[in-house]
N, CA, C and O atoms as a printed pandas DataFrame, in Angstrom:
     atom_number atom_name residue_name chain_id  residue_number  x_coord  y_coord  z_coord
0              1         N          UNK        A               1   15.549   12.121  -17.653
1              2        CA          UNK        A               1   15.758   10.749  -17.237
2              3         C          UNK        A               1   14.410   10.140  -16.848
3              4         O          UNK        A               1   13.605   10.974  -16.433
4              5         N          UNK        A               2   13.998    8.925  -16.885
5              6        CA          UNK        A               2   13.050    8.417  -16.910
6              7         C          UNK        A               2   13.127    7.337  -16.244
7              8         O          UNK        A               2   13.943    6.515  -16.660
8              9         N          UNK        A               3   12.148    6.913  -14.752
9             10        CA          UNK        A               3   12.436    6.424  -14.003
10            11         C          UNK        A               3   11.282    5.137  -14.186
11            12         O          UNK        A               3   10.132    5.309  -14.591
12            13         N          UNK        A               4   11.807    3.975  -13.835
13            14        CA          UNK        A               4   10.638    2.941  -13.797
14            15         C          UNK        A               4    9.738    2.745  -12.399
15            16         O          UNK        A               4    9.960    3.020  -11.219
16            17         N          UNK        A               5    8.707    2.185  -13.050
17            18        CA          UNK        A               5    7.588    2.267  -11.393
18            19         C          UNK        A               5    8.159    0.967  -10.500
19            20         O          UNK        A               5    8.565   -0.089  -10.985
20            21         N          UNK        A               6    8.101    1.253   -9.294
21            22        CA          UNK        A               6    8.419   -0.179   -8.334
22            23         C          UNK        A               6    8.002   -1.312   -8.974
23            24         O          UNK        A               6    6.966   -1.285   -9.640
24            25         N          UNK        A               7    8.674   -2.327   -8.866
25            26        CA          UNK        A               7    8.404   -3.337   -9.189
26            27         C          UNK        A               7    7.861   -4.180   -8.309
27            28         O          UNK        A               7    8.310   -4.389   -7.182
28            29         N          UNK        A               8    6.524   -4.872   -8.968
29            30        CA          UNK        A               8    6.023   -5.734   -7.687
30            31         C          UNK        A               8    6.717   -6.774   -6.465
31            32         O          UNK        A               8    6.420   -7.001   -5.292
32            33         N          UNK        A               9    7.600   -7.180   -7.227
33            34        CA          UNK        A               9    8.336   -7.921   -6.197
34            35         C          UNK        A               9    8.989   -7.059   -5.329
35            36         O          UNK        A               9    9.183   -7.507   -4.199
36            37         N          UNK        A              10    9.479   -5.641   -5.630
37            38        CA          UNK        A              10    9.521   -4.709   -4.586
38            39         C          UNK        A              10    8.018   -4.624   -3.676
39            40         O          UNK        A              10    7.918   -4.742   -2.454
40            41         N          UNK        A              11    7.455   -4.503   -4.176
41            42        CA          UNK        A              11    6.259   -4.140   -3.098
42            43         C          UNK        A              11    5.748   -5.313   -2.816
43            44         O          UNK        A              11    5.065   -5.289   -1.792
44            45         N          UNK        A              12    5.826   -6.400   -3.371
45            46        CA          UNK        A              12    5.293   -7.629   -2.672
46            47         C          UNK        A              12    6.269   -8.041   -1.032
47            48         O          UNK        A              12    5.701   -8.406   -0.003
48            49         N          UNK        A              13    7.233   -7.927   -1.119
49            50        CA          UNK        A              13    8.721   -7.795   -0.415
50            51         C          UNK        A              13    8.088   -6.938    0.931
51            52         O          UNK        A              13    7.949   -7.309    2.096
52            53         N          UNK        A              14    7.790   -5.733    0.320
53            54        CA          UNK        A              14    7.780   -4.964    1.508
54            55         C          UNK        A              14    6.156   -5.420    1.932
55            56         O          UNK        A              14    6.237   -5.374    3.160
56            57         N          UNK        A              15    5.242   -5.684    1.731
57            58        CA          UNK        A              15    3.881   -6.522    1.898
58            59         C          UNK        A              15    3.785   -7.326    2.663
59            60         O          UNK        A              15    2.874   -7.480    3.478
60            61         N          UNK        A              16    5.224   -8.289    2.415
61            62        CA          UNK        A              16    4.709   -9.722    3.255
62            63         C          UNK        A              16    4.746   -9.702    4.761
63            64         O          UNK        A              16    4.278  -10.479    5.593
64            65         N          UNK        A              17    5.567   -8.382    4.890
65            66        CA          UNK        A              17    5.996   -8.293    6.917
66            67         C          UNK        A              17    4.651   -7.646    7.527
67            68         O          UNK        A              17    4.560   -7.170    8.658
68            69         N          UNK        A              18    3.594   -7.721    6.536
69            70        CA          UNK        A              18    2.078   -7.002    7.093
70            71         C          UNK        A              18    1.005   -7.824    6.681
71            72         O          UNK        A              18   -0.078   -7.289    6.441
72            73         N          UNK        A              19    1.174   -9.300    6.541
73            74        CA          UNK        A              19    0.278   -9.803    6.048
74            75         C          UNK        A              19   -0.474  -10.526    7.364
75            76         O          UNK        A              19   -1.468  -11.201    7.097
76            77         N          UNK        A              20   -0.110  -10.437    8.599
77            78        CA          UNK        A              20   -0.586  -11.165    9.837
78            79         C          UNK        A              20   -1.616   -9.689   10.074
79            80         O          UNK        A              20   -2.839   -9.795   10.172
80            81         N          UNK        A              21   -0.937   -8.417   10.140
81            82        CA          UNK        A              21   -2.050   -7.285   10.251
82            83         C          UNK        A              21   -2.968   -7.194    9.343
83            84         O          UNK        A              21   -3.875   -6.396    9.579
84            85         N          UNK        A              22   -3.003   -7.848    8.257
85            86        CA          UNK        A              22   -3.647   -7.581    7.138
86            87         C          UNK        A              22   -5.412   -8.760    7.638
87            88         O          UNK        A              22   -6.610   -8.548    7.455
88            89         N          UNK        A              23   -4.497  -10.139    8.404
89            90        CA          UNK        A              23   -5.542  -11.226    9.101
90            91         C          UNK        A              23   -5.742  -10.762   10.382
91            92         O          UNK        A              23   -5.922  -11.556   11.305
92            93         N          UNK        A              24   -5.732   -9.567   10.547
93            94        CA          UNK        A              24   -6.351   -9.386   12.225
94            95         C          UNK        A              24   -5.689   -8.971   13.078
95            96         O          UNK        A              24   -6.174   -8.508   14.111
96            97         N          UNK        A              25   -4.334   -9.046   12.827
97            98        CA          UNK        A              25   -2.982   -8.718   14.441
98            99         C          UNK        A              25   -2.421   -7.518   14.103
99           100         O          UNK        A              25   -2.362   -6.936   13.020
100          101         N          UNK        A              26   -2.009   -7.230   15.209
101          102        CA          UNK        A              26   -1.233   -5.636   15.380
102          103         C          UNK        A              26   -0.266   -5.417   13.979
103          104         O          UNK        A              26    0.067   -6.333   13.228
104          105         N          UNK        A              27    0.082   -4.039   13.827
105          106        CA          UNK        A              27    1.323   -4.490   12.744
106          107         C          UNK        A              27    2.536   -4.592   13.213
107          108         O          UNK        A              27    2.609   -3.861   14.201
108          109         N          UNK        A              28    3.505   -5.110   13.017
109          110        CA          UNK        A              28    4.856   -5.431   13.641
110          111         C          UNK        A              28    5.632   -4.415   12.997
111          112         O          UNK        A              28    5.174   -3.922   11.966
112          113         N          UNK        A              29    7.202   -3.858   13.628
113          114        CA          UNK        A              29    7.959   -2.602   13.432
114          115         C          UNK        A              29    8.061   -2.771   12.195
115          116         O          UNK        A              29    7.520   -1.975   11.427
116          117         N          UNK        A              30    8.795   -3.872   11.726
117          118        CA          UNK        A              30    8.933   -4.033   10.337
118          119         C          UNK        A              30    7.532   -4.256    9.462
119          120         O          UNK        A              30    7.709   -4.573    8.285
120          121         N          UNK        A              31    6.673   -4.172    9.750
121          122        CA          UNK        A              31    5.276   -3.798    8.868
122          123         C          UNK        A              31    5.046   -2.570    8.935
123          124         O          UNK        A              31    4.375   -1.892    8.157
124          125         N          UNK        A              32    5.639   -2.228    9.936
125          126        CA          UNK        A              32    5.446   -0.437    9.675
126          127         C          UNK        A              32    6.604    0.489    8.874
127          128         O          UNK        A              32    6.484    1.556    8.272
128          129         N          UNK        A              33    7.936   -0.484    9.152
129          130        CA          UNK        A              33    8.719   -0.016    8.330
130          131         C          UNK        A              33    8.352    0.161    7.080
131          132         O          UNK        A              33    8.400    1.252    6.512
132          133         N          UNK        A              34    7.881   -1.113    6.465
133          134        CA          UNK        A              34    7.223   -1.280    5.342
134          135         C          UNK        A              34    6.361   -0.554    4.390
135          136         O          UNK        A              34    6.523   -0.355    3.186
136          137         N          UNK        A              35    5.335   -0.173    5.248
137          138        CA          UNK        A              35    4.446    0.693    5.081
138          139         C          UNK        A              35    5.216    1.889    4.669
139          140         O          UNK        A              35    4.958    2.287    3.534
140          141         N          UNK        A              36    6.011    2.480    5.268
141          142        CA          UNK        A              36    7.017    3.933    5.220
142          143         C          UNK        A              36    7.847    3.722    4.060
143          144         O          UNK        A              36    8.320    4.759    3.597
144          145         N          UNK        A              37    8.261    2.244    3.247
145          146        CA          UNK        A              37    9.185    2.024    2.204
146          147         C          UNK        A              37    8.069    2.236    1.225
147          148         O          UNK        A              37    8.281    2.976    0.265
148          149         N          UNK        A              38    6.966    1.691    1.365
149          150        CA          UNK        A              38    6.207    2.081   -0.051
150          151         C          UNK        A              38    5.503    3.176   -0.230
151          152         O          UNK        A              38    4.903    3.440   -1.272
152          153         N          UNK        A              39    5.557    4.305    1.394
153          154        CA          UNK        A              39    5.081    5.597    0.849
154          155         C          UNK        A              39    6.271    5.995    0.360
155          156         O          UNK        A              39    6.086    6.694   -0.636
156          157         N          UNK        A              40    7.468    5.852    0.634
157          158        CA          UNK        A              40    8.581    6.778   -0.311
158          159         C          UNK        A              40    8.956    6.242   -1.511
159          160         O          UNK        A              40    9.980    6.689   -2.028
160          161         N          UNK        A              41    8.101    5.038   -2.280
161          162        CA          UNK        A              41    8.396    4.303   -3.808
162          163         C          UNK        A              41    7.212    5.170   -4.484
163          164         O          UNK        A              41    7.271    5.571   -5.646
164          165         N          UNK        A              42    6.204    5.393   -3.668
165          166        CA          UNK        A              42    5.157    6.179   -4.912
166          167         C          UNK        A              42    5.284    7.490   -4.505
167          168         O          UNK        A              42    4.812    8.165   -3.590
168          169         N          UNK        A              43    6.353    7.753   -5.796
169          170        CA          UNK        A              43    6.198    9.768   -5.853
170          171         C          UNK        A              43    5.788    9.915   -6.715
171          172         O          UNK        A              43    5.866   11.131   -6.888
172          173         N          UNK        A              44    5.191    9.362   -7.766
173          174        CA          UNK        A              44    4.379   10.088   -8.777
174          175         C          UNK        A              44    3.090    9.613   -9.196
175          176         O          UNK        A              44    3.114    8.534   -8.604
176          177         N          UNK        A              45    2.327    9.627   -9.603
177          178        CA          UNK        A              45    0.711    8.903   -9.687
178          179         C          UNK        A              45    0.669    7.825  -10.374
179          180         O          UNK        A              45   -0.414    7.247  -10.278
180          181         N          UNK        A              46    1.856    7.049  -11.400
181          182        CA          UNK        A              46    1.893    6.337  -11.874
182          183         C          UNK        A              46    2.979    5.158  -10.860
183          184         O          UNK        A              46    3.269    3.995  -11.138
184          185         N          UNK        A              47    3.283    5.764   -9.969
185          186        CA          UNK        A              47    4.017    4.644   -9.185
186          187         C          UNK        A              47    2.954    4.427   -8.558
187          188         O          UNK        A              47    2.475    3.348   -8.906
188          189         N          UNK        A              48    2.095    5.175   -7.457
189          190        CA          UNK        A              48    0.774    4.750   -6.858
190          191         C          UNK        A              48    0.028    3.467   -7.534
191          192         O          UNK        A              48   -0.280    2.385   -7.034
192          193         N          UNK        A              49   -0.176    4.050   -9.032
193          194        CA          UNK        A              49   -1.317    3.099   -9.520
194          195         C          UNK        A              49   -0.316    1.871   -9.897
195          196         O          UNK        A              49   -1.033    0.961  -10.312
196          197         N          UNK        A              50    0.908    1.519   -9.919
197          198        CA          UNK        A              50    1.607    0.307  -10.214
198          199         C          UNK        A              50    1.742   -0.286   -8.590
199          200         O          UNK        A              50    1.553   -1.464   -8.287
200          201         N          UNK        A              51    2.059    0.646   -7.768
201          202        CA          UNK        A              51    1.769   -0.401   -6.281
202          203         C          UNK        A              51    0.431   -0.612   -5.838
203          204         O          UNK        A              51    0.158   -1.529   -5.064
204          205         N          UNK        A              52   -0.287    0.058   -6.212
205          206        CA          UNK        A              52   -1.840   -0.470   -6.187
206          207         C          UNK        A              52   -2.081   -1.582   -6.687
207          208         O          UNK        A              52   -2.693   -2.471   -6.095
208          209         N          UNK        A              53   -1.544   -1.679   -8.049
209          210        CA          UNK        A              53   -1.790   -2.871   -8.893
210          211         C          UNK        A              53   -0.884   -4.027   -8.084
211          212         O          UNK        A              53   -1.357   -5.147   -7.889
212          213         N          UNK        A              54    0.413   -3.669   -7.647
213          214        CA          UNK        A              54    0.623   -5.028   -7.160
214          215         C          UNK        A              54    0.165   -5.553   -5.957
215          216         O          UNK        A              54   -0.039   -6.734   -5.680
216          217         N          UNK        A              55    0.003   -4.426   -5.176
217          218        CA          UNK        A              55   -1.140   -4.991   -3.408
218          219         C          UNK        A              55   -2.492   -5.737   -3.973
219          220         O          UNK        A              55   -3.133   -6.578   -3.343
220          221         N          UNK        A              56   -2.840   -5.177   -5.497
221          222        CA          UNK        A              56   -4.391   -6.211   -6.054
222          223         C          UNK        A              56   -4.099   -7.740   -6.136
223          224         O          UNK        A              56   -4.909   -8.660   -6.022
224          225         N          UNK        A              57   -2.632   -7.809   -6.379
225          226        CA          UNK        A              57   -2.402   -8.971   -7.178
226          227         C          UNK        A              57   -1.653  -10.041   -5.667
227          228         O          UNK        A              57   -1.899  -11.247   -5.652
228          229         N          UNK        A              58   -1.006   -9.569   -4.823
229          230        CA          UNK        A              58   -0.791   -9.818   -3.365
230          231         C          UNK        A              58   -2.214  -10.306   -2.718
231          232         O          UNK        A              58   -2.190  -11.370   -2.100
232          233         N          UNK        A              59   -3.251   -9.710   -2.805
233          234        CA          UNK        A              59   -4.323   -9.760   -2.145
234          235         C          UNK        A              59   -5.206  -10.771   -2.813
235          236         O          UNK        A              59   -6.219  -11.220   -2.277
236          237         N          UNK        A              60   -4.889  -11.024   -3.701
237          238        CA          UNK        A              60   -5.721  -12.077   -4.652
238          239         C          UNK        A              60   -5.191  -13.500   -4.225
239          240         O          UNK        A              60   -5.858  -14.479   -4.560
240          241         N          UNK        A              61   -4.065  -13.665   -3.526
241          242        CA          UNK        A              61   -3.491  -14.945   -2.873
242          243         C          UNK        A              61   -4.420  -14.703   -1.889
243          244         O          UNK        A              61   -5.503  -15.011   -2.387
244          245         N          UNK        A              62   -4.558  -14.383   -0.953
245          246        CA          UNK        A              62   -5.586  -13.967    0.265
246          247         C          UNK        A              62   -6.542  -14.808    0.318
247          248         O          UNK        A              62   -6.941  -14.566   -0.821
248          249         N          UNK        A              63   -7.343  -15.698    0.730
249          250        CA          UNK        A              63   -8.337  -16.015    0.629
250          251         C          UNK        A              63   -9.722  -15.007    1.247
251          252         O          UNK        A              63  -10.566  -14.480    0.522
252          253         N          UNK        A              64   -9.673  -14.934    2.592
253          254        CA          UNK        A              64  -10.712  -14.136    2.797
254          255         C          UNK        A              64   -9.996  -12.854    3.792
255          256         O          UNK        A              64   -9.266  -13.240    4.704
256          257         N          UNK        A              65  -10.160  -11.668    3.654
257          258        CA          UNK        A              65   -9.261  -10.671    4.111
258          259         C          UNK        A              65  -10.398   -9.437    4.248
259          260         O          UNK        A              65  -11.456   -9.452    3.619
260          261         N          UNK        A              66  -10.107   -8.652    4.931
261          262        CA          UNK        A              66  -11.205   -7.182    4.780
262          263         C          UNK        A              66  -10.248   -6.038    4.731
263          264         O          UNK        A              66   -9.571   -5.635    5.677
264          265         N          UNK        A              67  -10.275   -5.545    3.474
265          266        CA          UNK        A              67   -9.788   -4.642    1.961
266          267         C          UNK        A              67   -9.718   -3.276    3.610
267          268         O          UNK        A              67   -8.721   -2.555    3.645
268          269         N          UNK        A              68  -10.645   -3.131    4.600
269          270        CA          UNK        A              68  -10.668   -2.170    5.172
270          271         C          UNK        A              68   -9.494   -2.340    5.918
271          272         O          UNK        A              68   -9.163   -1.194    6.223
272          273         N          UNK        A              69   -8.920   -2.893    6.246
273          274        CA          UNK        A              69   -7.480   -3.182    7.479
274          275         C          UNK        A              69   -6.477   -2.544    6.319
275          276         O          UNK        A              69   -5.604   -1.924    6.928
276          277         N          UNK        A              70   -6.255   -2.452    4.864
277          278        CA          UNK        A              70   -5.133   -2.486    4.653
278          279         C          UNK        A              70   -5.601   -0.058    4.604
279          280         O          UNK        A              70   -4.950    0.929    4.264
280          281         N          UNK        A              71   -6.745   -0.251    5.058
281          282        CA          UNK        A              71   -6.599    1.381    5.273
282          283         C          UNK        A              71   -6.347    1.788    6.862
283          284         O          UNK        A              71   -6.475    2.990    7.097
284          285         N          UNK        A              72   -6.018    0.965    7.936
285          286        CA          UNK        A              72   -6.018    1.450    9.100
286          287         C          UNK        A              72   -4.438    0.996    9.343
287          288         O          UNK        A              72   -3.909    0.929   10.453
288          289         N          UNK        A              73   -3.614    0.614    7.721
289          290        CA          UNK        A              73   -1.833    0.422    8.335
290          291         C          UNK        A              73   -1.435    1.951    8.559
291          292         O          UNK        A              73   -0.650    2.297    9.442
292          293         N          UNK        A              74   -2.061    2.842    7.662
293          294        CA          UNK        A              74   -0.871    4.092    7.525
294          295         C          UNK        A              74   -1.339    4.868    9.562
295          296         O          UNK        A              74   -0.487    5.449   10.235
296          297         N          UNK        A              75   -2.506    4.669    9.952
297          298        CA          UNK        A              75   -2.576    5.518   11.393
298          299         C          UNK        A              75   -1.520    4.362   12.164
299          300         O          UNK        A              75   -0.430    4.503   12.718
300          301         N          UNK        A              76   -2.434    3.109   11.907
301          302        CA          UNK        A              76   -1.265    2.292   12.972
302          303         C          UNK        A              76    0.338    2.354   13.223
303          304         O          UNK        A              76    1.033    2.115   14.210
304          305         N          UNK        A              77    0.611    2.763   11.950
305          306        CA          UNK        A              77    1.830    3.187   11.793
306          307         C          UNK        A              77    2.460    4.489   11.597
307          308         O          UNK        A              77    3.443    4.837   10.943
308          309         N          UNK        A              78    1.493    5.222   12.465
309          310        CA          UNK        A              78    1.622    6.740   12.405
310          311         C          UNK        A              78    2.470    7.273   11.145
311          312         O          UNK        A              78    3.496    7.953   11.122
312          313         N          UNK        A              79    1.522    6.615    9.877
313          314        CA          UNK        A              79    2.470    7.323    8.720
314          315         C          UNK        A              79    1.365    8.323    8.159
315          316         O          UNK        A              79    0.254    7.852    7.912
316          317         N          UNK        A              80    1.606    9.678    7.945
317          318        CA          UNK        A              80    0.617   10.397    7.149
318          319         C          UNK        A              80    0.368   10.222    5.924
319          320         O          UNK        A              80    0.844   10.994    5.092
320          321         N          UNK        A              81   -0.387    9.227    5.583
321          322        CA          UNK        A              81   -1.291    9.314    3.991
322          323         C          UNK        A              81   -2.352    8.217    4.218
323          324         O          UNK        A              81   -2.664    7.489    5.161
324          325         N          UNK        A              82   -2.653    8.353    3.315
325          326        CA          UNK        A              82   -4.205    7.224    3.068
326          327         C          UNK        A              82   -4.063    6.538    2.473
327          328         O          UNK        A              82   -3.352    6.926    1.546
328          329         N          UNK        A              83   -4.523    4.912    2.339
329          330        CA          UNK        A              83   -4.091    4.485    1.889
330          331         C          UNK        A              83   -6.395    3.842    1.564
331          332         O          UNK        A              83   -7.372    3.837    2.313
332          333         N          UNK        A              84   -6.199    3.499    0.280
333          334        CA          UNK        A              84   -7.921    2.856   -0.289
334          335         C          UNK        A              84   -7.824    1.833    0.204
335          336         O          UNK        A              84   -6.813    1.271    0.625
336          337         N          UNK        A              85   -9.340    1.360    0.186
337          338        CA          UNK        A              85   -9.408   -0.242    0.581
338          339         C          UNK        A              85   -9.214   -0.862   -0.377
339          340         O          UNK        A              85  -10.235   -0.937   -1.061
340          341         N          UNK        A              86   -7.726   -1.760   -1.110
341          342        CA          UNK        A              86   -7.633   -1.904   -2.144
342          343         C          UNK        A              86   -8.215   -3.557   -2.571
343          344         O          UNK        A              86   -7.268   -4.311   -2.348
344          345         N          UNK        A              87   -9.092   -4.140   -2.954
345          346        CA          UNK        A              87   -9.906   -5.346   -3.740
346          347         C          UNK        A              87   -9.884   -5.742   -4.483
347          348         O          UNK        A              87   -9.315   -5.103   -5.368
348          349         N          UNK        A              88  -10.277   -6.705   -4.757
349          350        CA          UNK        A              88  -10.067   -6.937   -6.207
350          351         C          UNK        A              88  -10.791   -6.377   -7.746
351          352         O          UNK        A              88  -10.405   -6.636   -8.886
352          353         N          UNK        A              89  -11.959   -5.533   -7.310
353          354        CA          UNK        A              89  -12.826   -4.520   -8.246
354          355         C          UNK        A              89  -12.530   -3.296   -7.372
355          356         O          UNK        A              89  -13.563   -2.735   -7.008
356          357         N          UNK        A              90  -11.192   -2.632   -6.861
357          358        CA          UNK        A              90  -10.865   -1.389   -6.781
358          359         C          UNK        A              90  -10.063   -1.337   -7.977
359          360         O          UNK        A              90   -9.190   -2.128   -8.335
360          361         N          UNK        A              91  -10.731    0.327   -8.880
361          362        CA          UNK        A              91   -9.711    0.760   -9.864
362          363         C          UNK        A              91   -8.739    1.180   -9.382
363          364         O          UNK        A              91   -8.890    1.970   -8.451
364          365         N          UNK        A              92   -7.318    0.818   -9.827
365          366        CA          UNK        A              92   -6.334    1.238   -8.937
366          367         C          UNK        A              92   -6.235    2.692   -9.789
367          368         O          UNK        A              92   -5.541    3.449   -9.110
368          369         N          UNK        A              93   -6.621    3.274  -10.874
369          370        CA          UNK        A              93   -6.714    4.290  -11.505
370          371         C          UNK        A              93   -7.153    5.416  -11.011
371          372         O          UNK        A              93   -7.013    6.564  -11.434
372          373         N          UNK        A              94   -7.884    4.876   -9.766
373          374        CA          UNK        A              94   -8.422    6.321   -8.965
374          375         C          UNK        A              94   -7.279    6.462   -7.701
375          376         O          UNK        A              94   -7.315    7.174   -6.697
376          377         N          UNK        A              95   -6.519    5.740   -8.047
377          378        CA          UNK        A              95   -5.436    5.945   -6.392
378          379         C          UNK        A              95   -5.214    7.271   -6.106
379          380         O          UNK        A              95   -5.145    7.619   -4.927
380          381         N          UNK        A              96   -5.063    8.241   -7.197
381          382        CA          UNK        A              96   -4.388    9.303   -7.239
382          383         C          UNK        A              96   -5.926   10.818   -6.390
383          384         O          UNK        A              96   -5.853   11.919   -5.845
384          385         N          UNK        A              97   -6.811   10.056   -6.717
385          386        CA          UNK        A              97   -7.881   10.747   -6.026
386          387         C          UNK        A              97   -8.042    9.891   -4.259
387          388         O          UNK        A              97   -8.173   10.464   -3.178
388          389         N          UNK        A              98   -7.999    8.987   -4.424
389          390        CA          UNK        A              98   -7.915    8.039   -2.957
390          391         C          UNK        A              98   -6.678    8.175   -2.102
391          392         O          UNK        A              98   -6.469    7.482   -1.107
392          393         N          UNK        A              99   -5.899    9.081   -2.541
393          394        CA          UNK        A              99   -4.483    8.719   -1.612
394          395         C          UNK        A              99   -4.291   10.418   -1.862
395          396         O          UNK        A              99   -3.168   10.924   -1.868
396          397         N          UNK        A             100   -5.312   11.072   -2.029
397          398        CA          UNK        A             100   -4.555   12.488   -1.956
398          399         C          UNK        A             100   -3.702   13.353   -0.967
399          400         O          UNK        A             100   -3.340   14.525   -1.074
400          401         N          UNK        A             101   -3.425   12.178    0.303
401          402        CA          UNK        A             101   -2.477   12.771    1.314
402          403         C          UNK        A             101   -1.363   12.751    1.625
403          404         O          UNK        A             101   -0.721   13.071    2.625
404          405         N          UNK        A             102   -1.044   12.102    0.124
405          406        CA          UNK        A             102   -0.045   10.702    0.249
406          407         C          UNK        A             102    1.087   11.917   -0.299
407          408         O          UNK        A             102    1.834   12.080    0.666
408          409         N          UNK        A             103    1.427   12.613   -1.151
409          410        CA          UNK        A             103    2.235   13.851   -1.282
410          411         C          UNK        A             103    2.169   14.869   -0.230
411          412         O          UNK        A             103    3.003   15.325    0.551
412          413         N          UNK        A             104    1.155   15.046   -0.407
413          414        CA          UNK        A             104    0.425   16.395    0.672
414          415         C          UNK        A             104    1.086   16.303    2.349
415          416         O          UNK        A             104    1.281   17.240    3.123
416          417         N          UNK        A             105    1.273   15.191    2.508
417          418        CA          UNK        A             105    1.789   14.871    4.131
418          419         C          UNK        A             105    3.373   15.669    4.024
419          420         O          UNK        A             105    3.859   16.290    4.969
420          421         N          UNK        A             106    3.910   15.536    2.940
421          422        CA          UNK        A             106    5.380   15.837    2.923
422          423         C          UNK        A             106    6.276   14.533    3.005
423          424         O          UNK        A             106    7.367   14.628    3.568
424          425         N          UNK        A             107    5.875   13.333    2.479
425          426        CA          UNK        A             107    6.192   11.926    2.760
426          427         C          UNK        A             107    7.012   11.823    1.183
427          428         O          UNK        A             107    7.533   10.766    0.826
């Protein structure tokens, strides 16, 4: 059986309840929930690099943002994995080397 990768509007969905942490503020429960819905959508390296691709395309509405906050959601939200500073010239192709904790946690 052959499963399709999240769909961005799935991960845009779960995105938008973290976009005030993303400009500077704490993350809220439901941004952390959030965070925890899209570590359990990427189980395989090709779901990674399709929610990578859609946080690129989320972040491109952004006007000015620092790519480093969206790596300090997974501690804030005491979720175990890593998450890249994802930009708009991050290959999302390397997610699978950038997020190597992201299985490994047991998530």
């Amino acid at each position: 059986m052959v499963f399709a990768v999240p769909s961005c509007g799935r991960v845009t969905s779960r995105l938008t309840s973290c976009l005030s942490f993303i400009n500077g503020h704490e993350p809220t429960n439901s941004c952390c929930s959030s965070v925890k819905g899209l570590t359990a959508m990427g189980k395989t390296k090709n779901d990674r690099v399709a929610i990578c691709n859609c946080v690129k395309q989320v972040m491109k509405r952004l006007n000015n943002y620092d790519p480093k906050r969206i790596t300090l959601l997974p501690k804030k939200c005491h979720v175990g994995l890593k998450f890249p500073p994802i930009n708009q010239d991050y290959d999302c192709k390397k997610v699978e080397v950038d997020m190597l904790m992201w299985r490994e946690q047991g998530l």
